[in-house]
ChimeraX commands (.cxc) that place a marker at each C-alpha (Angstrom):
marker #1 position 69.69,97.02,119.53 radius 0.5
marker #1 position 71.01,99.28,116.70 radius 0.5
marker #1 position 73.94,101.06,115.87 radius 0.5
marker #1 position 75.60,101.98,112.61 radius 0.5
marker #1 position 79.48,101.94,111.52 radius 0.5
marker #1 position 81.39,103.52,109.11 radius 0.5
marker #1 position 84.63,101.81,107.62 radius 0.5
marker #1 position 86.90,103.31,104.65 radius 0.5
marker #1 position 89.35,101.54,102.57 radius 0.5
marker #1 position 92.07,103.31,100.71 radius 0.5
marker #1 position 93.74,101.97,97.21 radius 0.5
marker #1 position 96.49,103.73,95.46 radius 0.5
marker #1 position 97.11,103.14,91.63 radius 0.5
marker #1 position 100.31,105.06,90.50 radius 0.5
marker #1 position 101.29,106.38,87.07 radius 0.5
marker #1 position 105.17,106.50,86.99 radius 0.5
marker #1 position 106.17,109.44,84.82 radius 0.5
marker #1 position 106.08,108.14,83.51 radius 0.5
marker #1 position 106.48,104.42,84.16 radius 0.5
marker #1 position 103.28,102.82,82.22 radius 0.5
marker #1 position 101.64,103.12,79.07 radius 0.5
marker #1 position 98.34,102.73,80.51 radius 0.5
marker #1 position 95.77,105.29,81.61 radius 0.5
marker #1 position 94.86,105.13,85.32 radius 0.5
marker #1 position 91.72,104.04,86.63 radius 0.5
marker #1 position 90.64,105.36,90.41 radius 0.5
marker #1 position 87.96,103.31,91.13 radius 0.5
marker #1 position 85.48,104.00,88.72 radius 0.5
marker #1 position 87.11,107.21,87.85 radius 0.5
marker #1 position 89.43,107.04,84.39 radius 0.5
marker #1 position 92.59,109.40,84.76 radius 0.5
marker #1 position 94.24,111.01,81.38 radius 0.5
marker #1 position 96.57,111.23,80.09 radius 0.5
marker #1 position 98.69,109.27,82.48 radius 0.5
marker #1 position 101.66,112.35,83.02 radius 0.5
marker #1 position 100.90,116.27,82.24 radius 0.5
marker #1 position 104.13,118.42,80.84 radius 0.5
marker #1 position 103.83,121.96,81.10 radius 0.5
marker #1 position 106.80,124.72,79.95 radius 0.5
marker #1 position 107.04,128.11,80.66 radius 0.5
marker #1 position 105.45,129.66,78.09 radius 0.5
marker #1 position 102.07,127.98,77.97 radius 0.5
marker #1 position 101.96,127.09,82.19 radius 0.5
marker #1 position 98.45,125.21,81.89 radius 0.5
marker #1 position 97.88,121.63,81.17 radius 0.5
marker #1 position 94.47,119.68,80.93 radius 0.5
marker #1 position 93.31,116.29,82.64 radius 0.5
marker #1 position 90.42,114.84,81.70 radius 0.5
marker #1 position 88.02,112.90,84.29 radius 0.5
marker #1 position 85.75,109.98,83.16 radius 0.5
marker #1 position 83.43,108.01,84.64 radius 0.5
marker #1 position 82.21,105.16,83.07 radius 0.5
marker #1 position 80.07,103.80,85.44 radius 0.5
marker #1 position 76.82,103.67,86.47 radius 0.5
marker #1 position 77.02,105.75,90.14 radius 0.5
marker #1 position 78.06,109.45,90.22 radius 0.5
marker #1 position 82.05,109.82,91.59 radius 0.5
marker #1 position 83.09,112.84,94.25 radius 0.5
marker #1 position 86.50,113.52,93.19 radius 0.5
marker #1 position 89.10,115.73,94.89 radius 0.5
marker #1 position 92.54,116.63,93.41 radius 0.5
marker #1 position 95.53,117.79,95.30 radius 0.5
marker #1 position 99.93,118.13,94.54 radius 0.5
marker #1 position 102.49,116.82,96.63 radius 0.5
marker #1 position 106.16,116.69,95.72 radius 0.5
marker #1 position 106.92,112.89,94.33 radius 0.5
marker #1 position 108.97,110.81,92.52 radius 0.5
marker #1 position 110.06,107.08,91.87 radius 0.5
marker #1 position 112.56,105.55,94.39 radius 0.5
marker #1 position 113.46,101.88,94.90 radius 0.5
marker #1 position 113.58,99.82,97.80 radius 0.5
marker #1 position 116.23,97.61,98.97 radius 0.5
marker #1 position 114.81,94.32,96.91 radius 0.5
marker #1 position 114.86,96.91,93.57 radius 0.5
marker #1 position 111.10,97.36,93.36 radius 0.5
marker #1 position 109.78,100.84,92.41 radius 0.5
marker #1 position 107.53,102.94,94.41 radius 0.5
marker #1 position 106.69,106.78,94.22 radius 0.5
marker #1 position 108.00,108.56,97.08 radius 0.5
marker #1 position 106.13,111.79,98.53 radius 0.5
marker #1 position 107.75,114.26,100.61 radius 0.5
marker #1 position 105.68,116.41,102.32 radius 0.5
marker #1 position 108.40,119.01,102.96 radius 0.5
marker #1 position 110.75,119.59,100.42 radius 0.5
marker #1 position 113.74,120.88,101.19 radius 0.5
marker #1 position 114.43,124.33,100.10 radius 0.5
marker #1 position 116.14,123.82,96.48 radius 0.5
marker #1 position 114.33,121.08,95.82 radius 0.5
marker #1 position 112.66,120.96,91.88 radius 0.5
marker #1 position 109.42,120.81,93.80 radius 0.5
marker #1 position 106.36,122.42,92.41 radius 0.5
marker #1 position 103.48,121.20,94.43 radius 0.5
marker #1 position 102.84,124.55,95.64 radius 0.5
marker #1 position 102.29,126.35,92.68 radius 0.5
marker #1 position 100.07,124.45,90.54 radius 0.5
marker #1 position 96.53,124.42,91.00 radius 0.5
marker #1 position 93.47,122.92,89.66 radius 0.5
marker #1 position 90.32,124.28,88.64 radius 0.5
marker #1 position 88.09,122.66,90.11 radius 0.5
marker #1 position 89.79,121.19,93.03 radius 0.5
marker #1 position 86.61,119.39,93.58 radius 0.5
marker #1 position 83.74,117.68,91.41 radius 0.5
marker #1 position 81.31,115.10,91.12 radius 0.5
marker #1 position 81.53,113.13,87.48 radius 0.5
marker #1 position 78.19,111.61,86.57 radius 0.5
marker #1 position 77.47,108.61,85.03 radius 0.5
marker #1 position 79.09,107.84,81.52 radius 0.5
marker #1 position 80.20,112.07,81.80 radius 0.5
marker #1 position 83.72,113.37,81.39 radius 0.5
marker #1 position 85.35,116.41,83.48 radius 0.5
marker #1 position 88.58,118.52,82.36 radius 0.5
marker #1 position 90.47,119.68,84.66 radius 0.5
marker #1 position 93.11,122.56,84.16 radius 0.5
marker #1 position 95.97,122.82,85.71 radius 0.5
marker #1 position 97.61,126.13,86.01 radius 0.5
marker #1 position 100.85,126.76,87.00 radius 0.5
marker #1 position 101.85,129.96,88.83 radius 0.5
marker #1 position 105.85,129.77,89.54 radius 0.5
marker #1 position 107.69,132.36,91.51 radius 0.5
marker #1 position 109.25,135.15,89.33 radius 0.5
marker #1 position 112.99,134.24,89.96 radius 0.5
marker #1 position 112.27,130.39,89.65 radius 0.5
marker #1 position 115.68,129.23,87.70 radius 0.5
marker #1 position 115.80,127.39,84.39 radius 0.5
marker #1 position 115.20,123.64,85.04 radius 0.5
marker #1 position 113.06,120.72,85.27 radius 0.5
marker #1 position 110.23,120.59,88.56 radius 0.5
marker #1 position 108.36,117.74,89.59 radius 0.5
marker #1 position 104.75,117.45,91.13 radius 0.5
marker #1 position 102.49,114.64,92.09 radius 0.5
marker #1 position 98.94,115.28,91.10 radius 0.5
marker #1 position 96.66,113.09,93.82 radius 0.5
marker #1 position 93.13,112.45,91.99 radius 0.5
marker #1 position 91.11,111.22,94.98 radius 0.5
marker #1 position 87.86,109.53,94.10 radius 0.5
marker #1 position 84.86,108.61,96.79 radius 0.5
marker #1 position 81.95,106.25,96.51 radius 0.5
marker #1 position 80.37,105.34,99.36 radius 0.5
marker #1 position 78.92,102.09,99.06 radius 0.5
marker #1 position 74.63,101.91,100.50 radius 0.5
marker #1 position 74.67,100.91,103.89 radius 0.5
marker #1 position 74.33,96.99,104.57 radius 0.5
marker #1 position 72.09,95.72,107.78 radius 0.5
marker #1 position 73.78,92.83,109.50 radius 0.5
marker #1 position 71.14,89.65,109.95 radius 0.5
marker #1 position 70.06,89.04,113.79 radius 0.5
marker #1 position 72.07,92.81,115.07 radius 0.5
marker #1 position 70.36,95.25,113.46 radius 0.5
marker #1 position 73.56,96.86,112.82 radius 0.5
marker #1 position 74.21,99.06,109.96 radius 0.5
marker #1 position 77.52,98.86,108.42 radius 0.5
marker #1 position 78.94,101.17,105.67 radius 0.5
marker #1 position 81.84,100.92,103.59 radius 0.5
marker #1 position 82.94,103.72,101.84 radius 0.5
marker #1 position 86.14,102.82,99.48 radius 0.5
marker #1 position 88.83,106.07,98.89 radius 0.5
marker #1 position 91.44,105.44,95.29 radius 0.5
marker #1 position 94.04,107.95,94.82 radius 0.5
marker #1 position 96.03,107.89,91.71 radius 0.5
marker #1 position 98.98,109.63,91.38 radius 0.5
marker #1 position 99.66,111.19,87.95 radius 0.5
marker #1 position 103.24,112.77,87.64 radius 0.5
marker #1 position 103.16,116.92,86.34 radius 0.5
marker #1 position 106.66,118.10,85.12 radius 0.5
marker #1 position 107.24,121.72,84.62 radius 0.5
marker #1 position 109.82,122.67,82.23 radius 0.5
marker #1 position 111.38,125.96,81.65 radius 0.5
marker #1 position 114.92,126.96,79.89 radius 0.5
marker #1 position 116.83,124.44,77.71 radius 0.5
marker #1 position 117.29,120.93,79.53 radius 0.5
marker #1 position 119.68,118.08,79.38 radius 0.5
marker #1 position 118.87,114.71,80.78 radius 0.5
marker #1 position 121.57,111.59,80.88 radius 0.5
marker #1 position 121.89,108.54,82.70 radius 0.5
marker #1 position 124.45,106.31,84.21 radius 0.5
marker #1 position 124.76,102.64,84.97 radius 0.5
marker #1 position 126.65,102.51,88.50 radius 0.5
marker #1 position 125.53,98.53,89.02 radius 0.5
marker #1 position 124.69,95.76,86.99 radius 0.5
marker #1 position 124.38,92.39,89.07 radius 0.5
marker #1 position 123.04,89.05,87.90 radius 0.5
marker #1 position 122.16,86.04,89.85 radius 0.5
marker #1 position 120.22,82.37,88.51 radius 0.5
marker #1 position 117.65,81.96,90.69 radius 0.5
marker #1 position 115.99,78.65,89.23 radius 0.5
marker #1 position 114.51,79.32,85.43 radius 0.5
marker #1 position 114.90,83.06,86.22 radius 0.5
marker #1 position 118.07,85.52,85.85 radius 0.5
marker #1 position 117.88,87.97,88.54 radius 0.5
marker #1 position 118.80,91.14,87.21 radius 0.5
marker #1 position 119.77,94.34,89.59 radius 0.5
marker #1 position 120.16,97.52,87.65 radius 0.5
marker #1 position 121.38,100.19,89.19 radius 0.5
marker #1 position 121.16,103.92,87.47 radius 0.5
marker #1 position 121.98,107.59,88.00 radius 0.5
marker #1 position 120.38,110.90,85.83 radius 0.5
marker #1 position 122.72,113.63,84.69 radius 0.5
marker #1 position 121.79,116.66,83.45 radius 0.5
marker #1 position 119.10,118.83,84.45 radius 0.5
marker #1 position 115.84,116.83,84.03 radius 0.5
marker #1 position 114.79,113.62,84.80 radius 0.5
marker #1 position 115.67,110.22,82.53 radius 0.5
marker #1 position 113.08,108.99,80.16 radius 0.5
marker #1 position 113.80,106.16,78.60 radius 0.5
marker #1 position 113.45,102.06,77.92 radius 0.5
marker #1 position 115.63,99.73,79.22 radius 0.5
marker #1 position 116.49,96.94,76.98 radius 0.5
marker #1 position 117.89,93.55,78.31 radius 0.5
marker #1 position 118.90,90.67,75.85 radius 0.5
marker #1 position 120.48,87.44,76.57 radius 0.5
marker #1 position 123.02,86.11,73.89 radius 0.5
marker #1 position 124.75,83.02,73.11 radius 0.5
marker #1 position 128.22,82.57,71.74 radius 0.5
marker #1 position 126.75,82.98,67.96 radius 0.5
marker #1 position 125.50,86.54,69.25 radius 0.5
marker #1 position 121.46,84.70,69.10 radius 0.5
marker #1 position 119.25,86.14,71.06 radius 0.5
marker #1 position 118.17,83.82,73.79 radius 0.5
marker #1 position 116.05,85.53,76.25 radius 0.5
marker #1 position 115.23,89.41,76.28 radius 0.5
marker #1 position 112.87,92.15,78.56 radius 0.5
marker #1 position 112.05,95.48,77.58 radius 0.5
marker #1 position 110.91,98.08,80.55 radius 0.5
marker #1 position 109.99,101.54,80.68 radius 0.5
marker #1 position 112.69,103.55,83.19 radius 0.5
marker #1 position 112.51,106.92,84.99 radius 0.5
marker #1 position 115.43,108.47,86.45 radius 0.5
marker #1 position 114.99,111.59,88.57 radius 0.5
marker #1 position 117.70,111.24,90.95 radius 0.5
marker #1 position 118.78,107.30,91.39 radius 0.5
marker #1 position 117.28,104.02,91.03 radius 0.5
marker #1 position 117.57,100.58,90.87 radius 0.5
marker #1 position 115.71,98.13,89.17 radius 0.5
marker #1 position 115.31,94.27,90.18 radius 0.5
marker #1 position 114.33,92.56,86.85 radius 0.5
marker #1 position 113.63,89.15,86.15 radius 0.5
marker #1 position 114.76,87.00,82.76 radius 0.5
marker #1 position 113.37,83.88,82.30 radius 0.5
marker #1 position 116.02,81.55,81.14 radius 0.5
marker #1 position 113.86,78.41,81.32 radius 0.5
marker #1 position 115.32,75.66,78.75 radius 0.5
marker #1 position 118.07,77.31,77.85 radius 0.5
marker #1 position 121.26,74.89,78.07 radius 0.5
marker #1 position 124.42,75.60,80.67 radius 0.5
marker #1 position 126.58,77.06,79.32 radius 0.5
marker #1 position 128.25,81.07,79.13 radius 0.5
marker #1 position 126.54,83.82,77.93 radius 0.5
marker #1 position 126.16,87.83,77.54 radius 0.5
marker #1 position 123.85,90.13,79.05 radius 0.5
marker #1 position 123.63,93.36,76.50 radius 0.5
marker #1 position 121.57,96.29,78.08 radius 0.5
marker #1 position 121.01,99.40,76.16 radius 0.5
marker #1 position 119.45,102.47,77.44 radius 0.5
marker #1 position 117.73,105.29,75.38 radius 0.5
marker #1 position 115.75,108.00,75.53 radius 0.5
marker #1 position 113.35,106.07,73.59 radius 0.5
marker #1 position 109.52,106.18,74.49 radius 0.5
marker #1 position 106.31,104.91,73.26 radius 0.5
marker #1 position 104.03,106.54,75.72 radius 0.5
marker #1 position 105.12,109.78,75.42 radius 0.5
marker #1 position 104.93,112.17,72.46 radius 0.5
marker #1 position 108.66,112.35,70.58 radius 0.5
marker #1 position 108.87,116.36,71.02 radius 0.5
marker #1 position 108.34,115.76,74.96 radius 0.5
marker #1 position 110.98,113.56,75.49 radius 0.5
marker #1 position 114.74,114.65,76.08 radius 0.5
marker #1 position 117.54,113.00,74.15 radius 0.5
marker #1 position 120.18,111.87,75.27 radius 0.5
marker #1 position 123.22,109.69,73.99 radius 0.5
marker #1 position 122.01,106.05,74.57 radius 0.5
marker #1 position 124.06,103.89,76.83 radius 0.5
marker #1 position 125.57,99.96,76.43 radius 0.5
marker #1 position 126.70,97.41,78.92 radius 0.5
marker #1 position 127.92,93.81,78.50 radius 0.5
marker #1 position 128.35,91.53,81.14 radius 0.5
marker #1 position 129.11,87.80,80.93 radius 0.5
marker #1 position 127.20,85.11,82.57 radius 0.5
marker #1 position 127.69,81.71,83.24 radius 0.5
marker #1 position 123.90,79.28,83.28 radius 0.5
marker #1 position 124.81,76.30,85.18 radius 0.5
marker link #1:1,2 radius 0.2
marker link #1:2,3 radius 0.2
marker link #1:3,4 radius 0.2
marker link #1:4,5 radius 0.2
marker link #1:5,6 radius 0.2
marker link #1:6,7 radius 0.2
marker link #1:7,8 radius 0.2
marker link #1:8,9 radius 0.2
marker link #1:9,10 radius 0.2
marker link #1:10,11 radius 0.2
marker link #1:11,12 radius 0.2
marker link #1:12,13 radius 0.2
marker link #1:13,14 radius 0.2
marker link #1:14,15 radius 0.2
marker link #1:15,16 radius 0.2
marker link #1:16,17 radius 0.2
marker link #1:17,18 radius 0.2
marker link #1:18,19 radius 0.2
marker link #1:19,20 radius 0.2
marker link #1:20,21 radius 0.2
marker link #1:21,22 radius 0.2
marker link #1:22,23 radius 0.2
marker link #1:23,24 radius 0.2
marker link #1:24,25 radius 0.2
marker link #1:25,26 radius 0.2
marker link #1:26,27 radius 0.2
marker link #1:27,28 radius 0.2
marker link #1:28,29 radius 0.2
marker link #1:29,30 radius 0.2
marker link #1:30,31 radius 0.2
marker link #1:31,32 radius 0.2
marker link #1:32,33 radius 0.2
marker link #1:33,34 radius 0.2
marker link #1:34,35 radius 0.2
marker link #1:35,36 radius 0.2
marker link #1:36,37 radius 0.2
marker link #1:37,38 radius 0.2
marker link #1:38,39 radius 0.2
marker link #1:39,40 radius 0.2
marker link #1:40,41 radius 0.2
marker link #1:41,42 radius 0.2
marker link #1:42,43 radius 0.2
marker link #1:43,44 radius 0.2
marker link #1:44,45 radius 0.2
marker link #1:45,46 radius 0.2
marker link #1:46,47 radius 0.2
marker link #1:47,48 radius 0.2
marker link #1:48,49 radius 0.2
marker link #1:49,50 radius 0.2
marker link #1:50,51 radius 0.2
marker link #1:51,52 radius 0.2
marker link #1:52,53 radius 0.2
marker link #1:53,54 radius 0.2
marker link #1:54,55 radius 0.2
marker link #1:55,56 radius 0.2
marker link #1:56,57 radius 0.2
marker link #1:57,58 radius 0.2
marker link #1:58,59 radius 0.2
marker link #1:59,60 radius 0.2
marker link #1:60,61 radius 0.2
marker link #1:61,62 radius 0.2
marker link #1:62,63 radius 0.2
marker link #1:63,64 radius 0.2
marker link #1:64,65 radius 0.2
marker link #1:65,66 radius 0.2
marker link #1:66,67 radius 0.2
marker link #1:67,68 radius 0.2
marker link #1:68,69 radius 0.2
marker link #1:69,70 radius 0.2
marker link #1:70,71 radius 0.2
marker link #1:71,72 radius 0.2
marker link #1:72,73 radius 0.2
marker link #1:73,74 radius 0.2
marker link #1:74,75 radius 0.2
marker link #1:75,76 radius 0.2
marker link #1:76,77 radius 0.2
marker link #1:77,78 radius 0.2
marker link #1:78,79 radius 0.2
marker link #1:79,80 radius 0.2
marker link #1:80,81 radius 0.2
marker link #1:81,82 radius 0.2
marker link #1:82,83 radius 0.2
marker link #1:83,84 radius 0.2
marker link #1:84,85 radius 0.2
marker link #1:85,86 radius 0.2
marker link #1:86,87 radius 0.2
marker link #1:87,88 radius 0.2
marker link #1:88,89 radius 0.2
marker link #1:89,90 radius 0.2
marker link #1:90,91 radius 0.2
marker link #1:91,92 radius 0.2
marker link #1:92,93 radius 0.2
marker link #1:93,94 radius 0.2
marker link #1:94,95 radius 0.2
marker link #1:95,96 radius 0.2
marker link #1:96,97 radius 0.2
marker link #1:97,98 radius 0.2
marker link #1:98,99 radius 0.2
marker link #1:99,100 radius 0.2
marker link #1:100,101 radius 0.2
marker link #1:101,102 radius 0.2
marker link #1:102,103 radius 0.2
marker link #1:103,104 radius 0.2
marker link #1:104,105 radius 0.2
marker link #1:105,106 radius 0.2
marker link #1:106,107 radius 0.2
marker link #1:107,108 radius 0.2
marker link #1:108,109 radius 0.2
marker link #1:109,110 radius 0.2
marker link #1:110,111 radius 0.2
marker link #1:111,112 radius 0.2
marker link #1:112,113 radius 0.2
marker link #1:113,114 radius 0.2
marker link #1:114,115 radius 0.2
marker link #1:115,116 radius 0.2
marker link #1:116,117 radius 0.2
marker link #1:117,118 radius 0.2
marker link #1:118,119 radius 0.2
marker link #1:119,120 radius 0.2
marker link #1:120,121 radius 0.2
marker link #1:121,122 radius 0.2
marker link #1:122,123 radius 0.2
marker link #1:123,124 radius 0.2
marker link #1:124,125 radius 0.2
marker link #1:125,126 radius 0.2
marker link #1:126,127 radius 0.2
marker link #1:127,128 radius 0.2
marker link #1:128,129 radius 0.2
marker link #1:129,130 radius 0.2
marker link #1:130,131 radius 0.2
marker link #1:131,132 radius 0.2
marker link #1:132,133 radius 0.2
marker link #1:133,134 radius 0.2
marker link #1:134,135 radius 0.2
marker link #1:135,136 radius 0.2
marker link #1:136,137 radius 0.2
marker link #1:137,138 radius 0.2
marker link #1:138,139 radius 0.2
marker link #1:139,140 radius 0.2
marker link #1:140,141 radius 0.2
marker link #1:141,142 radius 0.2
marker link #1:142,143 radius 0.2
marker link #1:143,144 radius 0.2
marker link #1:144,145 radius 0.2
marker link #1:145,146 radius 0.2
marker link #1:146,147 radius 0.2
marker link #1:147,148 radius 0.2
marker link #1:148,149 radius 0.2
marker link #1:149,150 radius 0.2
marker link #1:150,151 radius 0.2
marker link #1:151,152 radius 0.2
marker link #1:152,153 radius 0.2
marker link #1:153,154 radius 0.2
marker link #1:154,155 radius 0.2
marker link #1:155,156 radius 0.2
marker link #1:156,157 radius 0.2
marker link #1:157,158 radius 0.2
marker link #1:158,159 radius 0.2
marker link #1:159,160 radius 0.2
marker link #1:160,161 radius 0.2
marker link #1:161,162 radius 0.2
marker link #1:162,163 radius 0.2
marker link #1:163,164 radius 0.2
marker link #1:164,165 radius 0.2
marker link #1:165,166 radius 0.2
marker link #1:166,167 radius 0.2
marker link #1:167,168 radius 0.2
marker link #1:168,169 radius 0.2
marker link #1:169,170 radius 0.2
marker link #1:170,171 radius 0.2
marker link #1:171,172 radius 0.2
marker link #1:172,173 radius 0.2
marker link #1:173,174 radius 0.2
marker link #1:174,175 radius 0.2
marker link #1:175,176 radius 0.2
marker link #1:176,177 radius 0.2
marker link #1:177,178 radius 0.2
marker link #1:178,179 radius 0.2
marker link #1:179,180 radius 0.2
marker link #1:180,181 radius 0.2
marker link #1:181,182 radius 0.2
marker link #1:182,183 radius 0.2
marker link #1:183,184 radius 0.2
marker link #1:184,185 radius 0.2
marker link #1:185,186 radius 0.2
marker link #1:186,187 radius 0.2
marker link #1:187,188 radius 0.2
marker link #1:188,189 radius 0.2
marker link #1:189,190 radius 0.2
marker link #1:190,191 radius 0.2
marker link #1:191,192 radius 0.2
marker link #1:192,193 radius 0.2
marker link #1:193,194 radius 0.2
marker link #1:194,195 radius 0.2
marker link #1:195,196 radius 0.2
marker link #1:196,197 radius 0.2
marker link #1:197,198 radius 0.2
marker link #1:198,199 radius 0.2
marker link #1:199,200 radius 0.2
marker link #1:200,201 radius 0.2
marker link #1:201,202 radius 0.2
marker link #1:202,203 radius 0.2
marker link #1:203,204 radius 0.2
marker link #1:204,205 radius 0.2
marker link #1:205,206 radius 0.2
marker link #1:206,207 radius 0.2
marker link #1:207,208 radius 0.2
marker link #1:208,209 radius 0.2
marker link #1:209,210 radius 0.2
marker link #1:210,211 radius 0.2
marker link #1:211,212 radius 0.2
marker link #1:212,213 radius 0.2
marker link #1:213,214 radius 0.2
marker link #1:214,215 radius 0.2
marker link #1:215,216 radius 0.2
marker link #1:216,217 radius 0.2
marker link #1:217,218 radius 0.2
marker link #1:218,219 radius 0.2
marker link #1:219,220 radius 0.2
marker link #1:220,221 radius 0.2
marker link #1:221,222 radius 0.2
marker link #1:222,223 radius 0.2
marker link #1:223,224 radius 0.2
marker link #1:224,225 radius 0.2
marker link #1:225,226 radius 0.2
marker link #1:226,227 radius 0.2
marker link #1:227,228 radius 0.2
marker link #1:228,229 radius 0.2
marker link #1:229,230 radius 0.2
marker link #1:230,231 radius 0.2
marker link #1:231,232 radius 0.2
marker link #1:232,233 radius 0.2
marker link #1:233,234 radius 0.2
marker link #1:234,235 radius 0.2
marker link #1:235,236 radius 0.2
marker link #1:236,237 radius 0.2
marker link #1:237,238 radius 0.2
marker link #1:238,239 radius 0.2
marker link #1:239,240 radius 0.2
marker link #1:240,241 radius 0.2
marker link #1:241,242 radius 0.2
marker link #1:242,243 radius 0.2
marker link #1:243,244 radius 0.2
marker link #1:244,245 radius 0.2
marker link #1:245,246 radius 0.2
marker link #1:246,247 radius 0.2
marker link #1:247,248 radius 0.2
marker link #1:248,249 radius 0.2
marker link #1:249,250 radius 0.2
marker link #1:250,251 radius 0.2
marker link #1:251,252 radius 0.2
marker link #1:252,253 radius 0.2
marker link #1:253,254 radius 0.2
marker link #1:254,255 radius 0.2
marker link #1:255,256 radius 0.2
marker link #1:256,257 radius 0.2
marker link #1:257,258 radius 0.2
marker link #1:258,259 radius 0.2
marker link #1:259,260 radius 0.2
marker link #1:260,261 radius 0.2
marker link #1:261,262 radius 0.2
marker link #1:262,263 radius 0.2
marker link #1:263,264 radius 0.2
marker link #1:264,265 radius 0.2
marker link #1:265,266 radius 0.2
marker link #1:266,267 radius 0.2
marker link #1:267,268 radius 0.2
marker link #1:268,269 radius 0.2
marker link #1:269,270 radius 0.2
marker link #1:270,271 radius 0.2
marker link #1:271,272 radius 0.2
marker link #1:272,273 radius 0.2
marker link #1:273,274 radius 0.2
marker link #1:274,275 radius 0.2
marker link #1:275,276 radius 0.2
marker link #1:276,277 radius 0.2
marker link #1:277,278 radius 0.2
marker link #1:278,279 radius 0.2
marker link #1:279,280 radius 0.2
view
């Protein structure tokens, strides 16, 4: 008896807008650079395909409207909408990419443009898109001893690389509406909560640092942050050896980056919070 069967497996990988340093890798499919910005004047951006394996890679790319959100528990996720509200800084659907489709061969790299093509009232501001690089390699197909049957397993990445269109002069800001700390055995639980003002979306680092009553620092934890509408962030600080005793949290937030090229990132006036904490 014989029969064959098909399986696929999907992985995301995410690049926050950017949230990591790091290019993305789909599979065997590298991803750069890891966020596009394109302004009204220029509306085209490149991003460059490589493959660095040893098997050709079909790879697909599409927009949806995105951005980071946080769950209940303060870990980060990107959400997609797949209807935006009207209003919305959306602008999934108009930017395209040329190609849309392509197969990278072994140890080759593929540029892909991205054009944008905005509606001729669109208003000064900031607008997002998620672009969804989808790469396919379907795996040769595997006969199962003593069945005869044939399986295949063909294994789908998506990586989601952030596009944000800028056009008119932008202001960016953020606000700390929660900072909550718990000891949870050698850690500090640490629940940020934060809310962009202005008209584009908060990039920045978020600085945490632990001090004694000398002002030492004891403990500290640096993170990337973006801020389109609101998140919060669930960060732990390891406090393990440090004596009982009281202490301060100091978190600073700037418009600092070292991901992103200076001239691409908004300023904004930096921000400092104190809280005391008890170790017991």
């Amino acid at each position: 008896m014989r029969g064959a069967g098909v399986r696929r497996c999907f992985r995301w990988t995410l690049a926050v807008a950017a949230g990591t340093a790091f290019v993305a890798v789909a599979q065997a499919i590298v991803v750069a650079p890891h966020v596009v910005f394109l302004d009204h004047k220029t509306r085209s951006g490149v991003l460059y395909l490589y493959n660095p394996s040893d098997r050709p890679e079909e790879v697909s790319i599409s927009f949806a409207f995105g951005y980071p959100a946080s769950d209940s528990a303060g870990n980060v996720y990107i959400r997609l909408v797949e209807d935006p509200e009207t209003g919305s800084p959306s602008a999934a659907g108009w930017i395209r990419a040329f190609p849309r489709r392509t197969v990278v061969l072994p140890g080759q790299r593929q540029a892909v443009r991205l054009l944008a093509q905005p509606p001729g009232d669109l208003p000064d501001g900031e607008y997002w898109t998620r672009t969804l690089v989808t790469s396919r390699a379907a795996q040769p197909p595997v006969t199962v001893p003593d069945t005869g049957v044939r399986v295949g397993l063909t294994l789908e990445v998506r990586t989601l690389i952030p596009v944000m269109y800028r056009k008119g002069s932008l202001t960016t800001g953020v606000e700390v509406t929660a900072l909550t700390v718990e000891p949870e055995g050698d850690t500090l639980a640490i629940r940020v909560g934060m809310k962009r003002r202005g008209t584009a979306a908060y990039l920045g680092t978020l600085e945490l640092a632990l001090l004694d009553s000398t002002g030492a620092v004891r403990a500290s934890w640096e993170q990337l942050v973006a801020v389109y509408y609101q998140l919060e962030r669930r960060l732990p600080l390891s406090i393990a050896g440090l004596p009982a005793g009281t202490y301060t949290l100091d978190l600073r937030l700037e418009t600092k980056r070292n991901d992103i090229k200076p001239e691409q990132v908004i300023w904004a006036e930096p921000v400092h919070r104190q809280l005391g904490v008890r170790l017991p």
